[in-house]
C-alpha positions as CSV (number, residue, x, y, z in Angstrom):
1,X,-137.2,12.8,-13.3
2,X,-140.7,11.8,-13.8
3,X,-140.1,9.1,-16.4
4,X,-137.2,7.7,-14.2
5,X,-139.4,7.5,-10.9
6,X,-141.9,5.4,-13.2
7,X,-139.5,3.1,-14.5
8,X,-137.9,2.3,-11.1
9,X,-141.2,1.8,-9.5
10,X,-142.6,0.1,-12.2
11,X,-139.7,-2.3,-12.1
12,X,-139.5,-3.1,-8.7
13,X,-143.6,-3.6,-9.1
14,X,-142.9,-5.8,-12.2
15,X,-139.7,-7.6,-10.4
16,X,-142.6,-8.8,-7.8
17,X,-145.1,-10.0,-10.6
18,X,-142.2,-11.8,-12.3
19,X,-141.6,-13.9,-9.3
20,X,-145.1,-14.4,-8.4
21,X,-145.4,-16.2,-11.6
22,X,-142.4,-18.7,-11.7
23,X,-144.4,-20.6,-9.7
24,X,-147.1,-20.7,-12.3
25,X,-145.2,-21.4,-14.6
26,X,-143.7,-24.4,-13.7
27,X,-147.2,-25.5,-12.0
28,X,-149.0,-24.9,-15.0
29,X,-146.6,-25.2,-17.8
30,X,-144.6,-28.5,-17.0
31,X,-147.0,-30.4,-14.6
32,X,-150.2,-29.4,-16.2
33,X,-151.8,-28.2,-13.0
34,X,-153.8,-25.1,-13.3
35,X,-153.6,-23.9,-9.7
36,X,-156.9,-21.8,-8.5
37,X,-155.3,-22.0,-5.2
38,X,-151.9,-20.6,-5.7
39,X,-152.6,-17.3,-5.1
40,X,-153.4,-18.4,-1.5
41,X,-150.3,-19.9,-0.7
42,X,-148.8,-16.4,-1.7
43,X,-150.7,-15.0,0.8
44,X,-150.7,-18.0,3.4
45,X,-146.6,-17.4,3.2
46,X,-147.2,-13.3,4.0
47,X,-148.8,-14.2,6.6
48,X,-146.4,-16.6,8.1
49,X,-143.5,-14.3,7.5
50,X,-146.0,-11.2,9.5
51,X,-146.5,-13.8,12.5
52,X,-142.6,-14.4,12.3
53,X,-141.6,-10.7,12.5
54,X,-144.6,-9.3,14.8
55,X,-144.8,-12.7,16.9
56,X,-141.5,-13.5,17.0
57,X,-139.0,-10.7,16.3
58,X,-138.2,-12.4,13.0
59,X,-136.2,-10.9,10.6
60,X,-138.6,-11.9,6.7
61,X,-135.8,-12.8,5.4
62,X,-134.8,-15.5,8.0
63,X,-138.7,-16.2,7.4
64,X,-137.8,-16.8,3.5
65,X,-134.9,-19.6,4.7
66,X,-137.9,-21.2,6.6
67,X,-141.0,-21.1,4.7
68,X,-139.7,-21.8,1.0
69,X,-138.3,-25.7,2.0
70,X,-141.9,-26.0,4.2
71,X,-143.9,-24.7,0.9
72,X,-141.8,-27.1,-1.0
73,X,-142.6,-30.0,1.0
74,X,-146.0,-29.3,1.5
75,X,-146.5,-28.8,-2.4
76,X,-144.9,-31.7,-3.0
77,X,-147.5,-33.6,-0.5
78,X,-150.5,-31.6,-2.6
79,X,-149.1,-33.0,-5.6
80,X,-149.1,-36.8,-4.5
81,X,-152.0,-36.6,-2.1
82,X,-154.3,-34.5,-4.0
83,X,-153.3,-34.4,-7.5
84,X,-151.7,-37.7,-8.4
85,X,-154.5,-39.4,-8.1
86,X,-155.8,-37.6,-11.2
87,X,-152.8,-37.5,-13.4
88,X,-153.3,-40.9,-13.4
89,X,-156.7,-41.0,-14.7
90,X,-156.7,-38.2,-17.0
91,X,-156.3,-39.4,-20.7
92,X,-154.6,-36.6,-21.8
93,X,-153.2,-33.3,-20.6
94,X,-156.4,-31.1,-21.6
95,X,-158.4,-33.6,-19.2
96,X,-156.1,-32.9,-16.6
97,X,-156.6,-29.0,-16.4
98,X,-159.7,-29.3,-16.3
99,X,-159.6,-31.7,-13.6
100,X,-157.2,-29.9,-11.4
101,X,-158.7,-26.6,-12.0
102,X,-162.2,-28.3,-10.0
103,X,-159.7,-29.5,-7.4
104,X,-157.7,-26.7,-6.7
105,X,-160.8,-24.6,-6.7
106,X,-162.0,-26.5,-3.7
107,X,-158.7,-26.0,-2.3
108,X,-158.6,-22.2,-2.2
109,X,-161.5,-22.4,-0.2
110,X,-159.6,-24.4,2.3
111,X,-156.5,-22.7,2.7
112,X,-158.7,-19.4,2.5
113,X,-160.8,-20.5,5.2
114,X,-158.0,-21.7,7.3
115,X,-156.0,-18.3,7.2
116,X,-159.8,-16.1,7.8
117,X,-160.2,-18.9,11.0
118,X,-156.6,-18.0,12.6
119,X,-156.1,-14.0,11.0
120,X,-159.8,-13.1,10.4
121,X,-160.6,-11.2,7.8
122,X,-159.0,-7.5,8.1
123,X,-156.2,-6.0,6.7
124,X,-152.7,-7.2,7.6
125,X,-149.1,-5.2,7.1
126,X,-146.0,-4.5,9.3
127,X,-143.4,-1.9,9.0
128,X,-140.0,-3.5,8.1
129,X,-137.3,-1.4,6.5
130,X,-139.2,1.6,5.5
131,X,-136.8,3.6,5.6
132,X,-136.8,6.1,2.2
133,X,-133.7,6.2,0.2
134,X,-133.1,8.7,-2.6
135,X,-131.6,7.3,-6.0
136,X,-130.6,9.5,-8.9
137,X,-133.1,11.9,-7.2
138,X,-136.2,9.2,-6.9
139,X,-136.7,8.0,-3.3
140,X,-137.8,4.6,-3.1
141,X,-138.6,2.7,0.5
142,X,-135.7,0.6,1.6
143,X,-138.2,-2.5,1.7
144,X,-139.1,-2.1,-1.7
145,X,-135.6,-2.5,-3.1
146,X,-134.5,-5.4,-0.7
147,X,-137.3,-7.2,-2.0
148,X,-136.9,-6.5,-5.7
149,X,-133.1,-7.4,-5.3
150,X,-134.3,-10.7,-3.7
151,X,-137.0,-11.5,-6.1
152,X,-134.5,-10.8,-8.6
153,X,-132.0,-12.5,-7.7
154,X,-134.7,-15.8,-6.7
155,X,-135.8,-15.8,-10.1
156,X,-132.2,-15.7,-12.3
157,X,-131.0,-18.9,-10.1
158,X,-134.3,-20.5,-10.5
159,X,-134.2,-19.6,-15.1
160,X,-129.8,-20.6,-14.8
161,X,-130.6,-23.9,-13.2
162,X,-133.6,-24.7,-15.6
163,X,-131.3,-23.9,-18.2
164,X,-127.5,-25.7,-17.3
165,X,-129.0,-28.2,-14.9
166,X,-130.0,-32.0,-16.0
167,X,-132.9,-31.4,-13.7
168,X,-133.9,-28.2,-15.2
169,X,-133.1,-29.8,-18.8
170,X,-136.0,-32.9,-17.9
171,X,-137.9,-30.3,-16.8
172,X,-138.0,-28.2,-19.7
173,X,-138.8,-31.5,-22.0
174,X,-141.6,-31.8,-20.2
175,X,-142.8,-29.1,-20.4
176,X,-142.5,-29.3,-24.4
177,X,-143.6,-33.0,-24.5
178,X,-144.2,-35.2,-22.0
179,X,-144.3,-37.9,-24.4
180,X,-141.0,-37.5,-26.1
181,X,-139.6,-36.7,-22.9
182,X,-140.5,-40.5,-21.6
183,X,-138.9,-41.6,-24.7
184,X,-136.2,-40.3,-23.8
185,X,-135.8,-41.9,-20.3
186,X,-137.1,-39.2,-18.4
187,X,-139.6,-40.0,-15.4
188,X,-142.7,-37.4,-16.1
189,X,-144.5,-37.4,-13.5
190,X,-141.7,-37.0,-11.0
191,X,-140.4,-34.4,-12.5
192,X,-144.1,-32.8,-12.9
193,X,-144.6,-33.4,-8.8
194,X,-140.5,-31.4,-8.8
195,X,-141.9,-28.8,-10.9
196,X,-145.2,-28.6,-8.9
197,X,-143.3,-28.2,-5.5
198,X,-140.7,-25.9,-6.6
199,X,-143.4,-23.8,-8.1
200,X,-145.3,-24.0,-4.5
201,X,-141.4,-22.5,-3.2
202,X,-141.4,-19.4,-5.6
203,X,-145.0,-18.5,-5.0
204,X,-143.9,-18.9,-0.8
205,X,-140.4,-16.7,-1.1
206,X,-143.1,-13.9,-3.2
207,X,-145.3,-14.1,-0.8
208,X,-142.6,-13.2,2.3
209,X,-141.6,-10.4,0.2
210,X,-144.8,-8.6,-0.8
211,X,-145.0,-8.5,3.0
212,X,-142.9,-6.5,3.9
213,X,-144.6,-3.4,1.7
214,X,-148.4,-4.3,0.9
215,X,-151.1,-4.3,3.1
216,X,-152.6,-8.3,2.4
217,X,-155.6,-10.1,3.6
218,X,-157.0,-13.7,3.6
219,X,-159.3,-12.7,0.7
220,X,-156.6,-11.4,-1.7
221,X,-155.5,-14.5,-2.8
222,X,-157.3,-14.7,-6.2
223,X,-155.7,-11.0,-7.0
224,X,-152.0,-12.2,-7.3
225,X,-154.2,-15.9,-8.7
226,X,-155.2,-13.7,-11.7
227,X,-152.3,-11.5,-12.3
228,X,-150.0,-14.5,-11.9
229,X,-151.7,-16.1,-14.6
230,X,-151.6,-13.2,-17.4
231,X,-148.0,-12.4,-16.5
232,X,-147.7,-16.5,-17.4
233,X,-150.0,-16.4,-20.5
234,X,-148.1,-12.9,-22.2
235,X,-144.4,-14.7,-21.7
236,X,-145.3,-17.6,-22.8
237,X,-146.8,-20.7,-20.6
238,X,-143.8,-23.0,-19.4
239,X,-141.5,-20.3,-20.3
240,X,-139.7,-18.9,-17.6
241,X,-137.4,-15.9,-19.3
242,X,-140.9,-14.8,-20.8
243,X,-142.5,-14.7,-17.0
244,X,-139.7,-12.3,-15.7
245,X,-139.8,-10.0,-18.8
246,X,-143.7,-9.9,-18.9
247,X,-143.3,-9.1,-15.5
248,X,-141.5,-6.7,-15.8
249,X,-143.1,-5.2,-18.7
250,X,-146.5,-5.2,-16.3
251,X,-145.2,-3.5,-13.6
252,X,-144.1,-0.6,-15.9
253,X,-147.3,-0.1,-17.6
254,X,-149.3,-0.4,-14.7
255,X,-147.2,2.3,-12.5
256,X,-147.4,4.2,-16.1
257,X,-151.1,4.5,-15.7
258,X,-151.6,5.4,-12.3
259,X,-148.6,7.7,-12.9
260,X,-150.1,9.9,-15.7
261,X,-153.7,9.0,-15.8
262,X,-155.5,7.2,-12.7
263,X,-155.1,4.6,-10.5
264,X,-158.1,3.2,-11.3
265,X,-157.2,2.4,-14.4
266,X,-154.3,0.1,-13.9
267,X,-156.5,-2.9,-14.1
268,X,-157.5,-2.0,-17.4
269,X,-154.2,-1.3,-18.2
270,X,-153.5,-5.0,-17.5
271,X,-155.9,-6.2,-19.8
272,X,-155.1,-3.8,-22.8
273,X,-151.3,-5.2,-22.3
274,X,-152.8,-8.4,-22.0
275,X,-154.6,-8.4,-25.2
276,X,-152.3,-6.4,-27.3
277,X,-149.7,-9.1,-26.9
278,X,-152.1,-11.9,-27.3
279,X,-153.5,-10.1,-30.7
280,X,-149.5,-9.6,-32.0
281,X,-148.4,-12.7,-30.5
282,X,-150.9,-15.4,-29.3
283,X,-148.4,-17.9,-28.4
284,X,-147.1,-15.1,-25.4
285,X,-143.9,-12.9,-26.1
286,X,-141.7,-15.6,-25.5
287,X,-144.1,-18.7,-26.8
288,X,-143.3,-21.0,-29.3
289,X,-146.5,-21.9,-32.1
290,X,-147.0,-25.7,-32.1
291,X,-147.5,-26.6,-35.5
């Protein structure tokens, strides 16, 4: 009964990595954008969804029908505001990271600042569906589930529509070449600013969900930052199918660890899965060599 408790918790961990790093994904792999400041957003969006329910008698998930359009359009704005303005003189793609990794770094501190200004700096969490419910003998929290199913569920329409979409098919060209992609008609750089925005929408709907179980802060923003980006890097960057298995395959490992060992160790855990799969496959799990 052990080794099923693990894999359901490890799951429903890994089902809220997977979703936390769509939004790189796109963001980084298709635009180009290496976003220091996404894992603020995640935790700008928890707290908006907290104020909803505590504020406001809320339901989250009513919050999740309101804050992913608004983290859409205000990506969106980032992109052309903020960003534009150095795709344009970037000379090529490698110029670009670099460039929006110094701008986005300045960012964080904004929206960091912004959120310790109006929440301050302690430790943030409501109760919302904590109900325990026992499956095949393992009781999981109520919350938990709803907000695997969700995530779940968010990240399959987001991979179907990527995949059987014409959007999702300029998208994914981009993401492989930006320069054959303009050969073949395709506007780049609005679909870049679509894939930037959309990724903004993901990392919001994570954010409303890993509120209503963790206990979050203004200063936790580079935590999800850093394991959004290794779940990213160990699928494969642009890929989305290898973000929501390396998810996954996270989640598991990590609730492993603290499981049978300590809890300590899960971030090295990380790391050891990290470089196992960069050693076997340096391209990510789901990465394709460029030759």
């Amino acid at each position: 009964m052990l080794a099923l408790d693990i894999l359901l918790s490890g799951l429903i961990l890994g089902g809220m990595y997977a979703l936390t790093a769509l939004g790189l994904t796109l963001q980084y792999g298709v635009a180009r954008i290496m976003n220091l400041s996404y894992g603020e957003f995640l935790v700008a969006a928890a707290f908006f969804a907290y104020w909803c329910f505590v504020g406001l008698a809320v339901n989250p998930l009513v919050g999740l029908i309101v804050v992913v359009p608004l983290a859409f359009v205000l990506n969106w704005a980032i992109y052309h505001i903020l960003l534009t303005p150095l795709v344009r003189r970037a000379k090529n793609r490698d110029m670009l990271e670099v460039d929006s990794i110094l701008a986005t770094f300045g960012l964080l501190f904004v929206v960091q600042g912004v959120m310790l200004v109006v929440f301050g700096g302690q430790y943030h969490t409501y109760s919302f569906l904590s109900i325990p419910l026992q499956i095949v003998g393992v009781t999981v929290p109520i919350n938990r589930l709803l907000a695997f199913g969700v995530a779940i569920a968010i990240g399959l329409a987001a991979y179907l529509a990527l995949k059987h979409t014409r959007a999702g098919t300029a998208i994914r060209a981009v993401a492989v070449s930006p320069e054959s992609a303009q050969l073949s008609a395709i506007d780049v750089r609005a679909a870049a600013a679509f894939a930037f925005a959309l990724g903004g929408a993901l990392v919001a709907a994570a954010g409303v969900l890993v509120s209503m179980f963790l206990t979050f802060s203004a200063a936790m923003g580079v935590n999800f930052t850093m394991k959004a980006l290794i779940v990213v890097i160990m699928g494969g960057v642009g890929n989305m199918m290898g973000a929501l298995v390396a998810g996954l395959l996270l989640g598991v490992a990590e609730t492993m660890v603290a499981r049978l060992g300590d809890p300590g160790l899960t971030l090295a855990a990380t790391f050891a899965l990290f470089l196992i799969v960069l050693l076997v496959r340096p391209t990510g799990l789901f990465g394709r060599s460029v030759r």
